[in-house]
C-alpha positions in Angstrom: -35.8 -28.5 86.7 -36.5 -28.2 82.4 -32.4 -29.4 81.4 -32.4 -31.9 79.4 -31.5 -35.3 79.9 -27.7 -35.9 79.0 -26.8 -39.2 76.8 -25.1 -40.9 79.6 -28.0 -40.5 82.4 -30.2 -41.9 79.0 -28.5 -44.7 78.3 -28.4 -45.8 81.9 -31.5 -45.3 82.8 -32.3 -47.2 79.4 -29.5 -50.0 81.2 -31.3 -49.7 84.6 -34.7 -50.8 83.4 -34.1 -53.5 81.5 -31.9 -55.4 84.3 -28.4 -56.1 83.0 -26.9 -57.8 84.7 -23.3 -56.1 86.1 -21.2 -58.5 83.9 -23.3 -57.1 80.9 -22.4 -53.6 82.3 -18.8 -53.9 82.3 -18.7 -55.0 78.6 -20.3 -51.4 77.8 -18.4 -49.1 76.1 -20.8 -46.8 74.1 -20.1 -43.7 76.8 -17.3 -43.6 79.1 -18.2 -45.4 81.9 -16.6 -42.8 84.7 -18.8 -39.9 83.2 -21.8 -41.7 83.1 -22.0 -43.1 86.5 -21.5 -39.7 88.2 -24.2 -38.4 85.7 -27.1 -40.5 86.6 -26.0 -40.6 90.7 -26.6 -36.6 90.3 -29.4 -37.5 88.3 -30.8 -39.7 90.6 -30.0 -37.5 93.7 -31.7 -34.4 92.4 -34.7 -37.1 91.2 -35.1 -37.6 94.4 -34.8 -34.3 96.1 -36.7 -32.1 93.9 -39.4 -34.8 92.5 -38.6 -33.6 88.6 -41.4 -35.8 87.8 -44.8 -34.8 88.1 -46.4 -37.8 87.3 -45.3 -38.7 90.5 -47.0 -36.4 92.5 -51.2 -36.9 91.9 -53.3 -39.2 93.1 -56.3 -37.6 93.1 -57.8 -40.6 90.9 -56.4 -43.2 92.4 -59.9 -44.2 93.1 -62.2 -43.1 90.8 -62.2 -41.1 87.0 -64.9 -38.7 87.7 -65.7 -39.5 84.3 -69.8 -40.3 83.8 -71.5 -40.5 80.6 -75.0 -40.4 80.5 -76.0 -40.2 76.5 -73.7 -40.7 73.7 -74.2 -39.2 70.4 -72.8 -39.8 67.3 -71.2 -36.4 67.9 -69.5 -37.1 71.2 -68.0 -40.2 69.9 -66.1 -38.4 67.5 -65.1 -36.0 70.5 -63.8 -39.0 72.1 -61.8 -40.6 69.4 -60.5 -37.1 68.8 -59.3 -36.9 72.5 -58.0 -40.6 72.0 -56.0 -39.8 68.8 -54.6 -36.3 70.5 -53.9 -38.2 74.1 -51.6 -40.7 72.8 -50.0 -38.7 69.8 -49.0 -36.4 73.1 -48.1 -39.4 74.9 -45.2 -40.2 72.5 -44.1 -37.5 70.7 -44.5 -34.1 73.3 -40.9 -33.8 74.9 -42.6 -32.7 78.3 -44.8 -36.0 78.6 -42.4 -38.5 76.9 -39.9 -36.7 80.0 -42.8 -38.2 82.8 -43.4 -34.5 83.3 -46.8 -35.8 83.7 -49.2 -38.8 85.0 -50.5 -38.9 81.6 -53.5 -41.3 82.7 -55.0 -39.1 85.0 -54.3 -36.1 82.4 -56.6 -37.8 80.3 -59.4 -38.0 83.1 -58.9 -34.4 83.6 -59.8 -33.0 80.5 -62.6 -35.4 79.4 -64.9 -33.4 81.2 -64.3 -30.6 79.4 -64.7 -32.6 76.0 -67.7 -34.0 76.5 -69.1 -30.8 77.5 -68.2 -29.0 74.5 -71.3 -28.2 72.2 -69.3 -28.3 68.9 -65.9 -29.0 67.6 -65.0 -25.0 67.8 -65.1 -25.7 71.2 -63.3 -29.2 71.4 -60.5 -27.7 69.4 -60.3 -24.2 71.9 -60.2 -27.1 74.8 -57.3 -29.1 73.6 -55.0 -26.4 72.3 -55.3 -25.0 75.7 -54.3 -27.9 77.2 -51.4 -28.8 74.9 -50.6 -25.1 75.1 -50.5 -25.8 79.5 -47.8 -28.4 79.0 -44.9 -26.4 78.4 -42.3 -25.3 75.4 -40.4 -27.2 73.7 -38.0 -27.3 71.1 -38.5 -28.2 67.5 -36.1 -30.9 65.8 -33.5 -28.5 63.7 -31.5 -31.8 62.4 -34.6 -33.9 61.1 -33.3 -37.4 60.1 -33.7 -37.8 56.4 -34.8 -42.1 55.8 -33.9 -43.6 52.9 -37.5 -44.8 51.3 -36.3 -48.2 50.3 -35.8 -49.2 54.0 -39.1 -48.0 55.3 -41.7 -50.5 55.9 -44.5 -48.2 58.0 -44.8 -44.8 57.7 -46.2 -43.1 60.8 -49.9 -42.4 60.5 -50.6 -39.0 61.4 -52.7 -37.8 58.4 -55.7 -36.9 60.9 -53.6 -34.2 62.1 -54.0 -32.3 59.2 -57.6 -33.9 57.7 -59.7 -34.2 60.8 -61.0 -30.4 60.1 -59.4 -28.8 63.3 -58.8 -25.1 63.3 -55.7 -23.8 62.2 -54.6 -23.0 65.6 -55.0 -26.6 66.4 -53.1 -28.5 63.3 -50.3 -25.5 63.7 -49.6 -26.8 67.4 -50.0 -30.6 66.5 -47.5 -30.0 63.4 -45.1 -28.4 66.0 -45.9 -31.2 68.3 -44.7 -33.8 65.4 -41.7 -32.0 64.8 -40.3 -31.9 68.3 -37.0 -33.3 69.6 -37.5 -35.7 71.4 -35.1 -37.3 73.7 -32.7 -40.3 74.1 -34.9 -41.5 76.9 -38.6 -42.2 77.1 -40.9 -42.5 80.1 -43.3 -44.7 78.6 -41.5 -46.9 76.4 -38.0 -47.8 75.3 -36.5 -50.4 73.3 -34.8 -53.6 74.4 -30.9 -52.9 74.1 -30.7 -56.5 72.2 -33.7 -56.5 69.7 -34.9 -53.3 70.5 -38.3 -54.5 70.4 -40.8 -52.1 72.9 -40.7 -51.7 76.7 -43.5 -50.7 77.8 -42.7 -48.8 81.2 -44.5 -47.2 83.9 -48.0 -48.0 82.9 -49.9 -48.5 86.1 -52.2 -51.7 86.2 -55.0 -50.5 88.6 -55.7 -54.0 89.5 -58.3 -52.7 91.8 -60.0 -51.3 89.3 -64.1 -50.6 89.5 -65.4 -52.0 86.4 -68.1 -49.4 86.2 -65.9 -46.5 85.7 -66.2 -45.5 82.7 -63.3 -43.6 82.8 -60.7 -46.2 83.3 -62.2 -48.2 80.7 -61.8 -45.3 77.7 -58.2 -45.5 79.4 -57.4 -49.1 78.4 -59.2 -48.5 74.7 -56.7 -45.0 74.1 -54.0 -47.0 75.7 -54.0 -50.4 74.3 -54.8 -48.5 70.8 -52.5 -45.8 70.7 -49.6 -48.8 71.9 -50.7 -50.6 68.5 -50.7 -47.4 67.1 -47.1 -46.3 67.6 -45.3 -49.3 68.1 -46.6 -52.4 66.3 -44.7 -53.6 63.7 -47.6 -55.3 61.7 -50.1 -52.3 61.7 -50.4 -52.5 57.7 -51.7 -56.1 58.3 -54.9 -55.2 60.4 -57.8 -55.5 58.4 -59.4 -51.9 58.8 -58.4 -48.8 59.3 -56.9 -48.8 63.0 -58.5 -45.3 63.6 -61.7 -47.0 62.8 -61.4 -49.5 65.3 -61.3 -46.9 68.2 -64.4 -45.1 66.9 -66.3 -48.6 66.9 -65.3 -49.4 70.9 -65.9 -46.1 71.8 -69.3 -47.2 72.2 -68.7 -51.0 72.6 -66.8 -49.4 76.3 -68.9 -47.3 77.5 -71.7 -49.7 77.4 -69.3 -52.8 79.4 -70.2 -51.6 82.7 -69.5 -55.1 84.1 -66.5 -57.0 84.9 -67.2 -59.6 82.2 -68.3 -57.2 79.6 -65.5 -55.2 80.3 -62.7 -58.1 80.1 -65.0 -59.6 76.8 -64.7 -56.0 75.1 -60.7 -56.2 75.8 -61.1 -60.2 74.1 -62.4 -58.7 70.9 -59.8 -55.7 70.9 -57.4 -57.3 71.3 -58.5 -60.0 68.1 -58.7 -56.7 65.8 -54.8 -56.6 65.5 -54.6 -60.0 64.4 -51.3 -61.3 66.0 -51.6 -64.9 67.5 -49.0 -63.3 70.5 -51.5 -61.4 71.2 -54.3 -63.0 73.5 -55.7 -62.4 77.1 -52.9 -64.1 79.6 -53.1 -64.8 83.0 -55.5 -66.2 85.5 -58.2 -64.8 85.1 -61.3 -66.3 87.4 -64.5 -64.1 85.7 -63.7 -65.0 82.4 -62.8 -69.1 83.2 -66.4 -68.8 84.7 -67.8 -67.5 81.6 -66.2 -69.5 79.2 -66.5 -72.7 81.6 -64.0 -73.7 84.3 -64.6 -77.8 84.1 -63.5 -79.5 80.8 -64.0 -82.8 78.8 -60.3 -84.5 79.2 -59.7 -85.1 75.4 -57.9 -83.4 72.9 -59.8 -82.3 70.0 -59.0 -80.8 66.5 -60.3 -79.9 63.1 -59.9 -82.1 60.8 -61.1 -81.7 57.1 -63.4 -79.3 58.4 -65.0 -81.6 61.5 -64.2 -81.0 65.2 -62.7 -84.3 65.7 -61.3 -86.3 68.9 -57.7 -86.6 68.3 -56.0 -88.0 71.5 -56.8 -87.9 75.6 -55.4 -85.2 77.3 -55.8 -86.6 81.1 -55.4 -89.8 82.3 -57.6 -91.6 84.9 -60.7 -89.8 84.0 -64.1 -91.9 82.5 -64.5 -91.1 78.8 -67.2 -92.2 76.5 -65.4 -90.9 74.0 -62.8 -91.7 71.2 -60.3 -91.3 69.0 -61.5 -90.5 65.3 -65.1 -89.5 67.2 -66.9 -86.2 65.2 -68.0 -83.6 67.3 -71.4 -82.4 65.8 -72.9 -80.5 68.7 -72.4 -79.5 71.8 -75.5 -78.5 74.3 -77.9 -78.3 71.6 -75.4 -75.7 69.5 -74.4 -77.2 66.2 -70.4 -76.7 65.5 -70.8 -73.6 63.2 -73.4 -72.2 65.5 -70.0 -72.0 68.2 -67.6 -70.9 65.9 -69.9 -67.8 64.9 -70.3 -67.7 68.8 -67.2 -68.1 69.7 -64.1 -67.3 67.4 -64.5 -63.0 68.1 -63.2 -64.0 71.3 -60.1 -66.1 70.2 -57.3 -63.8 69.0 -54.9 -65.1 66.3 -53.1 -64.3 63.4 -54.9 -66.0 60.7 -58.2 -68.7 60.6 -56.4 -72.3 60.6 -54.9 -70.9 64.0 -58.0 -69.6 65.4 -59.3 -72.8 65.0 -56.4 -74.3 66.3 -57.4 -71.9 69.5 -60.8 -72.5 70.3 -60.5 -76.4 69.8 -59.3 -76.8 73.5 -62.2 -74.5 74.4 -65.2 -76.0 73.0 -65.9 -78.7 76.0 -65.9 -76.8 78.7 -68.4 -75.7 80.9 -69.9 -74.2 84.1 -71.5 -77.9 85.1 -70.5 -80.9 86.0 -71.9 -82.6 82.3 -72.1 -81.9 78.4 -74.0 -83.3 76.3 -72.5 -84.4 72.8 -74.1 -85.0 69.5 -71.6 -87.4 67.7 -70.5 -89.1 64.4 -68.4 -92.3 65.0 -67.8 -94.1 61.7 -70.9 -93.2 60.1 -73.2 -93.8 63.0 -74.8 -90.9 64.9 -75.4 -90.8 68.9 -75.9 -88.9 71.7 -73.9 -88.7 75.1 -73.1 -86.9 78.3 -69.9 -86.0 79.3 -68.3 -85.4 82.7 -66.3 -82.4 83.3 -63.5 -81.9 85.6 -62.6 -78.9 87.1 -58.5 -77.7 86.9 -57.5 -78.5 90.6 -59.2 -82.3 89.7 -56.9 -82.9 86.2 -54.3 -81.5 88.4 -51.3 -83.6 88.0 -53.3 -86.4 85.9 -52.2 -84.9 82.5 -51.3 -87.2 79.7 -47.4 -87.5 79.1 -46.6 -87.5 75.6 -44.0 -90.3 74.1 -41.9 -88.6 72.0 -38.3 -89.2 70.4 -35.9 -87.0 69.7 -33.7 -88.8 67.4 -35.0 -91.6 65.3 -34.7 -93.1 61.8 -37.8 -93.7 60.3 -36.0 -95.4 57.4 -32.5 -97.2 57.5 -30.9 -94.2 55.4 -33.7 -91.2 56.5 -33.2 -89.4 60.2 -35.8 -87.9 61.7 -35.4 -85.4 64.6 -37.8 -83.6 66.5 -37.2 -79.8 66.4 -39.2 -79.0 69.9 -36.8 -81.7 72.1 -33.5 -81.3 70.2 -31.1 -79.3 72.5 -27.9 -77.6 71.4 -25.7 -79.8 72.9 -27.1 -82.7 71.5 -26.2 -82.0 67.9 -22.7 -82.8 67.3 -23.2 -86.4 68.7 -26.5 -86.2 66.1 -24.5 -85.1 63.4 -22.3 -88.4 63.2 -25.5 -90.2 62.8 -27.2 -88.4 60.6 -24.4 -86.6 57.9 -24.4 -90.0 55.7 -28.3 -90.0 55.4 -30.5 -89.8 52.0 -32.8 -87.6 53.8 -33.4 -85.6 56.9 -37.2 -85.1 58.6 -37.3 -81.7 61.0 -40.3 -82.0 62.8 -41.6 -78.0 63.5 -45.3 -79.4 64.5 -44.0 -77.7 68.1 -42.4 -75.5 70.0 -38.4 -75.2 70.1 -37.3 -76.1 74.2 -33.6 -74.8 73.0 -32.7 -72.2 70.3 -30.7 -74.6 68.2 -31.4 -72.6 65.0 -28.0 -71.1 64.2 -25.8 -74.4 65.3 -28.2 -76.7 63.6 -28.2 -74.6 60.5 -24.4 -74.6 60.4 -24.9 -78.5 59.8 -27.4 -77.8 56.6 -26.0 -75.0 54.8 -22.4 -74.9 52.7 -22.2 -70.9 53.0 -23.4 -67.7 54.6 -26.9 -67.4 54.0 -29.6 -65.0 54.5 -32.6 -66.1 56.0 -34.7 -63.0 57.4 -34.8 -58.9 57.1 -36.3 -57.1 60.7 -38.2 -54.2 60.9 -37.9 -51.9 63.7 -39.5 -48.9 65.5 -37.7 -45.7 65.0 -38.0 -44.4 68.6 -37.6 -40.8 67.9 -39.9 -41.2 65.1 -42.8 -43.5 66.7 -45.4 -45.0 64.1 -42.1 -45.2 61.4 -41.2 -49.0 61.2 -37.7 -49.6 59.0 -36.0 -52.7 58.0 -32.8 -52.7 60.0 -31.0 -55.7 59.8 -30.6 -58.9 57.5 -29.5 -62.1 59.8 -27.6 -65.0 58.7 -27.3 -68.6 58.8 -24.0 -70.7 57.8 -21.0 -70.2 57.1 -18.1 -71.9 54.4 -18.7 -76.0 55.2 -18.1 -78.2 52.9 -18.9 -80.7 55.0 -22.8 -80.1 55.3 -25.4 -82.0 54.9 -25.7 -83.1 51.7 -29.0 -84.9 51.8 -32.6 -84.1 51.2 -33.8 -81.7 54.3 -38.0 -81.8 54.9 -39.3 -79.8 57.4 -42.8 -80.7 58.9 -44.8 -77.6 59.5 -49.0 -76.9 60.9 -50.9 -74.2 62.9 -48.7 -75.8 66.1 -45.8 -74.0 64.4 -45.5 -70.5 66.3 -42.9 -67.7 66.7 -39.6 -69.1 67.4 -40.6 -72.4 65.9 -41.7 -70.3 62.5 -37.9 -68.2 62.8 -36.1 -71.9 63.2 -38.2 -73.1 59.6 -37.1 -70.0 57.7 -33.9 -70.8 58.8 -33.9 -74.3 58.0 -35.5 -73.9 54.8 -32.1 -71.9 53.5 -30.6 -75.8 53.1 -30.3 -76.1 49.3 -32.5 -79.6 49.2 -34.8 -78.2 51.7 -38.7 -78.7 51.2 -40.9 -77.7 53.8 -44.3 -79.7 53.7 -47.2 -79.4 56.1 -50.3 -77.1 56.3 -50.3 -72.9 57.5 -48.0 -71.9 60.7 -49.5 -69.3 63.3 -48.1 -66.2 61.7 -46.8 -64.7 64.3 -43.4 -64.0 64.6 -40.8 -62.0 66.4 -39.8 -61.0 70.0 -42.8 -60.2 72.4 -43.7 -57.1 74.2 -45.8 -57.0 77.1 -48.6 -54.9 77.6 -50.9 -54.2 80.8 -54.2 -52.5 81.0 -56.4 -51.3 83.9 -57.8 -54.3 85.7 -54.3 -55.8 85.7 -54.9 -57.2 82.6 -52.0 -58.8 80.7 -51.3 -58.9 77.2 -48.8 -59.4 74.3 -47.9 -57.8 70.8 -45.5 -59.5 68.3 -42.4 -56.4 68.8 -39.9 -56.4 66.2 -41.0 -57.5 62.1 -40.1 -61.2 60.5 -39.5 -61.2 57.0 -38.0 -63.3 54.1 -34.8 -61.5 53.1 -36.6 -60.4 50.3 -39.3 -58.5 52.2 -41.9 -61.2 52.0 -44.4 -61.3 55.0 -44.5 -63.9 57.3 -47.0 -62.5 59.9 -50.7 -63.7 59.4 -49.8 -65.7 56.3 -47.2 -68.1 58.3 -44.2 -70.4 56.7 -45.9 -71.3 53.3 -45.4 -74.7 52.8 -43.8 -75.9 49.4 -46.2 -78.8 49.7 -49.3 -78.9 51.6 -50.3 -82.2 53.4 -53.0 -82.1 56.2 -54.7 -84.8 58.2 -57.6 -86.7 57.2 -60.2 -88.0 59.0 -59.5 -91.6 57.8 -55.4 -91.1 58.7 -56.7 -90.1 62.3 -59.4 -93.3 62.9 -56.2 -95.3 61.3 -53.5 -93.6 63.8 -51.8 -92.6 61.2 -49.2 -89.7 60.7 -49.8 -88.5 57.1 -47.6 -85.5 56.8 -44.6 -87.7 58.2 -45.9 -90.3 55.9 -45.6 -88.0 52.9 -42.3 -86.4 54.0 -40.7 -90.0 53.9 -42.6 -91.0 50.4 -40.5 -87.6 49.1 -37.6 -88.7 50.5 -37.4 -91.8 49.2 -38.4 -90.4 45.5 -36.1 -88.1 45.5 
């Protein structure tokens, strides 16, 4: 069965997989309804009874790759990031595998063989156009969508096509191969029907995966790489040359022949794209071990450049500890000795947040005891401190005592932006309106998305407060601003006093979104040290081992065009903590945000 996929069977399978519900269904009006359903039942039917999909069909390495490398040159590296680059350009743009005609994994372990046998790249090129060749005809894209150049943010990178030196036959194919139609439905990825950030779909985990296959361990490099590749909207922000990257853990993954290595390689992949969504979720019991399960029950922080104590996190624990106490060393490694240890391992979008990261993880430990080099006021001392595994701080975790609502100052409000809910806000609003100032403390996450009823209150008019960049699906690797959103609307009754909005490294995603909103009220100052740069709706990624990840999916940008990912919500003014406001208790960027207030 080679016919093409209709528009209606597309669009519902697109429906299907990303779970409407059926109330969502019946609003739908983009095909008619009647037409469609009938469609994808025959679809469906003849899915079933035929098995259209191939990639349905092989298991032959369910267990094992096959794959074994003994010596790696130099020369065979370059094979294999060649193979890498090819694999996933395939992936996404040949109409036969974007179709599932294929299980494009175990593709990949078929023809390594032949790579790494060839003796030159004569040979490597003979090998993959036969195999591109094997997958079938296709038709070439007679109605190429023309982009206007203003609107495009990432052009797709497929230079290497035509300067890696292949032979002519080769870059002929791959130029067809780019030019392809390619159809309204993908196997491997499609976009959410709200935000239309990535899907990634049908990617098999292989949580049983043997960790000294080598095979399935170049699989989670080309796929991980090829997915940032294609469909991350801040490629332009990675510090190298992405294509670089895969040629350097080439090696780095052969060597990991172990579980930890393996998972630790993944760690410092996944760093390289530097997107604080990013990181290594889940349980994960080989890498707690390695890192240290057991933990020191205190909150720590940098502070002017020290590790300092900044609160308890558990309650009913023995601590020799306290607040305002200067970590100098841990187990005989000095601070800076960890962070040179330590910070490849802890993904994020720029340094303050990295920091921000890895200062929950410097206590911890495989024993029951650490011992602490410390600074408290001026005197120096020495200490060993228990450690408590997760199942004993179970359930003992600090509370935090926090208002919502509050005035700091007779005529100054101050509400906190991670507890506010939408419903609260019109009963707020008759307390605050007839204030000299407003505090919006962002030092959190939001538990509501009050952002567009809130701003309503702050803003007299319509007002533009981000641009989004999207994925062209058909086009993958070409990224183009899409749509402007708004705040506001005509109010003359908003709020007419000064607005400050608290910001730090705590200030992530959503909570970053809600201060670009905010910061569109026209007495609006936002004060507070660098956010975590990392912005816009999540995709979810999963690599052999079962390994779970994220990538920021759609871009966040000033309305101008400005970046927000890596550099955060620049604030206006930028007030930090101090080691002396900490030992005092106090709250210096509140502090400062009042002081502004009131000289306003």
């Amino acid at each position: 069965m080679k016919e093409a996929i209709s528009k209606e069977v597309a669009y519902f399978i697109n429906i299907i997989s990303n779970s409407l519900s059926l109330s969502q269904l019946l609003t739908i009006s983009i095909y008619p309804m009647k037409k469609a359903i009938v469609t994808i039942l025959s679809f469906l039917f003849l899915f079933s009874s035929c098995n259209y999909f191939k990639s349905m069909g092989s298991n032959d390495f369910e267990k094992s790759s096959g794959i074994e490398i003994e010596n790696l040159s130099s020369e065979k590296v370059r094979d294999l990031k060649i193979l890498g680059l090819t694999w996933g350009f395939l992936k996404y743009y040949h109409p036969e595998v974007a179709s599932g005609g294929y299980n494009w994994d175990f593709e990949l372990f078929k023809i390594m063989p032949e790579i790494l046998d060839c003796e030159n790249g004569v040979e490597r090129d003979k090998v993959l156009l036969s195999w591109i060749s094997k997958l079938g005809e296709f038709e070439l894209e007679d109605d190429p969508q023309e982009h206007d150049e203003s609107e495009i943010k990432i052009k797709p990178d497929l230079e290497w096509i035509n300067n890696s030196g292949f032979s002519a036959d080769l870059q002929s194919k791959l130029n067809d191969v780019k030019q392809s139609k390619i159809g309204y439905w993908h196997y491997y990825v499609n976009g959410n029907l709200n935000v239309a950030n990535p899907i990634f779909r049908n990617e098999a985990k292989y949580d049983s995966m043997i960790y000294s296959d080598v095979g399935y361990r170049l699989l989670a490099l080309f796929r991980y790489w090829n997915m940032i590749q294609y469909y991350f909207p801040y490629k332009n922000l990675i510090e190298k040359d992405w294509k670089e990257v895969m040629e350097e853990f080439i090696p780095i993954m052969v060597a990991a022949k172990s579980e930890v290595d393996y998972k630790l390689a993944l760690v410092k992949l996944i760093g390289e794209v530097h997107d604080t969504h990013a990181q290594y979720y889940g349980p994960d019991t080989t890498l707690t071990h390695h890192f240290g399960s057991n933990r020191v029950t205190v909150k720590l922080a940098f502070v002017e450049e020290n590790l300092m104590v900044i609160d308890y996190s558990h309650v009913g624990f023995e601590m020799s500890l306290k607040i305002g106490d200067i970590i100098l060393s841990v187990d005989g490694k000095t601070i800076p000795e960890i962070l040179d240890e330590k910070l490849p391992y802890n993904p994020a979008s720029n340094y303050a947040t990295k920091l921000r990261n890895l200062s929950g993880k410097i206590l911890r430990s495989t024993t029951k005891s650490i011992n602490v080099e410390i600074d408290r006021d001026g005197k120096h001392m020495k200490m060993d401190l228990p450690t408590y595994s997760m199942k004993e701080l179970l359930n003992n975790k600090k509370s935090k005592d926090e208002d919502m609502y509050k005035k700091v100052r007779p005529d100054i409000a101050y509400i906190n932006n991670g507890i506010i809910k939408k419903i609260e806000l019109d009963d707020l609003w008759s307390k605050f309106k007839d204030t000299k100032g407003l505090i919006i403390d962002i030092r959190n996450y939001p538990s509501d998305f009050v952002l567009y009823k809130f701003a309503e209150l702050l803003v007299p008019n319509k007002t533009p407060f981000t641009k989004i960049s999207n994925v062209i699906y058909k086009e993958p690797g070409l990224f183009k601003f899409t749509r402007t959103l708004y705040v506001g609307d005509d109010n003359k009754d908003y709020y007419k006093g000064k607005v400050v909005i608290l910001v730090n490294e705590k200030t992530q995603s959503s909570a970053e979104f809600h201060a670009m909103a905010y910061r569109t009220a026209p007495k609006a100052l936002v004060i507070g040290s660098t956010t975590a740069g990392a912005d816009g709706n999540v995709s979810e990624i999963y690599l052999p081992g079962g390994i779970r990840t994220l990538i920021s999916g759609i871009g966040i940008y000033y309305p101008d065009g400005t970046e927000t990912q890596r550099v955060g919500i620049v604030p206006d003014i930028e007030v930090k903590p101090t080691v002396e406001g900490i030992r005092a208790g106090r709250d210096e960027v509140l502090e400062k945000a009042i002081e502004l207030i009131e000289n306003h």
